[in-house]
NUKE-105878 format. One record per residue (C-alpha): x, y, z. Coordinates in pm, whole numbers, padded with zeros to 5 digits, always signed. Example, Ala and Ser with C-alpha at 12.3 -4.5 7.8 and 13.67 -1.06 7.14 Angstrom:
REM residues 2
+01230-00450+00780/+01367-00106+00714/
END
This chain:
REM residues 227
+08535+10708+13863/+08837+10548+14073/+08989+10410+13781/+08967+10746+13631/+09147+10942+13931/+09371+10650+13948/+09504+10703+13619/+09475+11093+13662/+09216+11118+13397/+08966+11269+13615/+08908+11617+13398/+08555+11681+13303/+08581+11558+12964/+08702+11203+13084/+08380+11255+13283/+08152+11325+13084/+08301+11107+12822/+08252+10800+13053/+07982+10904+13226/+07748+11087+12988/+07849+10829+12693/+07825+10517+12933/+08039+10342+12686/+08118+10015+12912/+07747+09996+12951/+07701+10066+12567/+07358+09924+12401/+07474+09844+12091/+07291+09824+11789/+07510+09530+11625/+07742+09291+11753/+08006+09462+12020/+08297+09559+11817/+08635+09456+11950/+08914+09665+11882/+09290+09559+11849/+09652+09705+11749/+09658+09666+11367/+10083+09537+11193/+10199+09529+10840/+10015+09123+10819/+09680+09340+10819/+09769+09560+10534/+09509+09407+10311/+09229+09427+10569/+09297+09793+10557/+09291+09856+10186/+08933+09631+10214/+08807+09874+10477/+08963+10164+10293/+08734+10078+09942/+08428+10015+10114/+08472+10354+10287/+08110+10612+10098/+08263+10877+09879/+08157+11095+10105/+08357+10936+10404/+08685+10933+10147/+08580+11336+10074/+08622+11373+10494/+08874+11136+10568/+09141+11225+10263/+08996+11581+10175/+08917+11437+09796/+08706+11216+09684/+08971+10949+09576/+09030+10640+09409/+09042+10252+09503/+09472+10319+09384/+09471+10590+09555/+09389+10368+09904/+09614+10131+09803/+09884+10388+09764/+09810+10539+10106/+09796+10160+10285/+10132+10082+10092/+10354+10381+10200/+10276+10383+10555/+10593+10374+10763/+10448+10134+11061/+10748+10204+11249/+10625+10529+11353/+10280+10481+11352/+10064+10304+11528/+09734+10180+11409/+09420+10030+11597/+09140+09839+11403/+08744+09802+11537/+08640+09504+11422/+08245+09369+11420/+08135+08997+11345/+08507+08972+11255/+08563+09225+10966/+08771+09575+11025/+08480+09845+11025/+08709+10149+11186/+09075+10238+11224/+09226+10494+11438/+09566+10613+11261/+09786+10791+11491/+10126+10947+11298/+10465+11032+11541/+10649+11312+11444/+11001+11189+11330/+11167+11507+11460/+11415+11403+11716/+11288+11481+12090/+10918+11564+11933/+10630+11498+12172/+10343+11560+11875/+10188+11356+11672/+09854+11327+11433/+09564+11124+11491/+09290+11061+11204/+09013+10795+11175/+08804+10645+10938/+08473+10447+11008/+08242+10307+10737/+07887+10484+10745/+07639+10172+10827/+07852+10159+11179/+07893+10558+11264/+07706+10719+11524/+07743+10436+11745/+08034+10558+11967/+08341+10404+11756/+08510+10696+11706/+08496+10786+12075/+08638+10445+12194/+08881+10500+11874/+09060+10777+11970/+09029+10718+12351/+09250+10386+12259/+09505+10631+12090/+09533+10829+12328/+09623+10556+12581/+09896+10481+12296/+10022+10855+12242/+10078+10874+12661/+10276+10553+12655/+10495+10689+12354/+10523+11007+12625/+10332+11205+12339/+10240+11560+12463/+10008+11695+12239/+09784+11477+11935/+09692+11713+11652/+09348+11639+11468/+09270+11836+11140/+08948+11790+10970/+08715+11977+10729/+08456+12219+10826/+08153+12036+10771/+08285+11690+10906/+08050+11767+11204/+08086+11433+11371/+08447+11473+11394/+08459+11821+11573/+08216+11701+11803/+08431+11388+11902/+08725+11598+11927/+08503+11801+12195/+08496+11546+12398/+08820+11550+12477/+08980+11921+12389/+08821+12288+12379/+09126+12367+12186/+08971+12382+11853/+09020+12701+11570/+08924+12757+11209/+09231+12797+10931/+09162+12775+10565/+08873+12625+10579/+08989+12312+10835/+08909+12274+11187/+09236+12220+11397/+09227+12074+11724/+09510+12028+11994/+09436+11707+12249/+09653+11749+12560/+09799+11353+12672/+09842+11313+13037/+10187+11127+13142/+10166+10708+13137/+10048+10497+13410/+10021+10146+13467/+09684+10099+13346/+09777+10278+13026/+10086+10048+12939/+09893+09764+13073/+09589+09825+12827/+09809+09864+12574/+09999+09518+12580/+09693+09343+12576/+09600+09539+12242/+09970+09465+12107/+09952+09090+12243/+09591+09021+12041/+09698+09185+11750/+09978+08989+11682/+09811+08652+11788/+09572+08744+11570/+09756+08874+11249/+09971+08553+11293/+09636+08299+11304/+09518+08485+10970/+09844+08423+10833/+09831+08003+10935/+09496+08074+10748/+09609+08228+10438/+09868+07903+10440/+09588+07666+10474/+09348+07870+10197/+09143+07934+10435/+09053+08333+10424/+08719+08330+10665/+08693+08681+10822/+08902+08807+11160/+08822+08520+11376/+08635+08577+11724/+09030+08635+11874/+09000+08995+11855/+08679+08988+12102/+08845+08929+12434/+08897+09331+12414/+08528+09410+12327/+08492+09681+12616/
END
């Protein structure tokens, strides 16, 4: 609870998200995921997590049931310089991915979160620690408000969302949701070096890999941020 007044997070949904949810105290059901910043080097660990995504996850995550080239056209046009993407990895392969979208206006403080996780790992609090890791990303980019759009009957989604927001309305069918992202602190920039500093340590080991032939899944690298 200190940590969360520290970092002036201390609003009943950062309450009850760490309280109720218990997330550092998490039983897991599978190995502890560990989650780190995703670069361009992982591109193909996306489009893998992307086709083993349940047509019914596609349906709720693109709003169509699309195709393997479809994926691969989404992985290839993303404009990583402003984006920002963080992967959850488990026993070393990407199982979730928080995508969070800046507005290129010039002096914009929005931007667009969405997230995919693949359906033998849902329920189990990814999404939560997902989008609280964007957030912490969105405040350090001075982001004011992170828009969230989903369909009506993506249930899990709107009640993640609630976690964090109240603002939610109906339009056309989608559920929009306004997140409001405190100002940066320490803590925040802090926690988000370390994500930046394993991702790249570990997109360049898979890359030495990929030299030697030697594909083997993420190694354990990604584990020392596991909380």
């Amino acid at each position: 609870m200190e940590a969360i007044e520290r970092e002036g997070l201390n609003t009943p949904h950062a309450i009850r998200l760490l309280g109720e949810e218990g997330l550092l105290n998490r039983n897991w059901s599978f190995p502890v995921p560990a989650y780190r910043t995703l670069f361009h080097r992982d591109l193909e660990l996306l489009k893998a997590h992307y086709h083993r995504l349940a047509p019914a996850d596609r349906t709720l995550r693109f709003f169509a049931c699309v195709s393997d080239s479809f994926l691969d056209s989404h992985g290839d046009k993303i404009d990583w310089q402003h984006a920002c993407l963080i992967g959850c990895f488990i026993d070393g392969e990407l199982r979730g991915v928080s995508e969070l979208y800046f507005d290129r206006a010039i002096g914009s403080d929005h931007a667009e979160v969405s997230f995919s996780v693949e359906s033998a790992w849902q329920h189990e609090g990814i999404g939560t620690e997902l989008l609280r890791r964007i957030l912490m990303v969105a405040r350090n980019r001075l982001v004011h408000s992170l828009s969230v759009v989903c369909m009506m009957e993506n249930r899990a989604m709107r009640k993640l969302v609630r976690k964090f927001s109240d603002d939610l309305h109906v339009q056309d069918g989608e559920v929009n949701a306004e997140i409001a992202v405190p100002l940066p602190s320490i803590f925040s920039l802090f926690d988000e070096a370390c994500l930046n500093s394993l991702g790249w340590m570990a997109a360049w080991e898979r890359g030495s890999r990929e030299e030697r032939g030697d594909v083997a899944a993420e190694p354990g690298l990604a584990g020392a941020v596991s909380r």
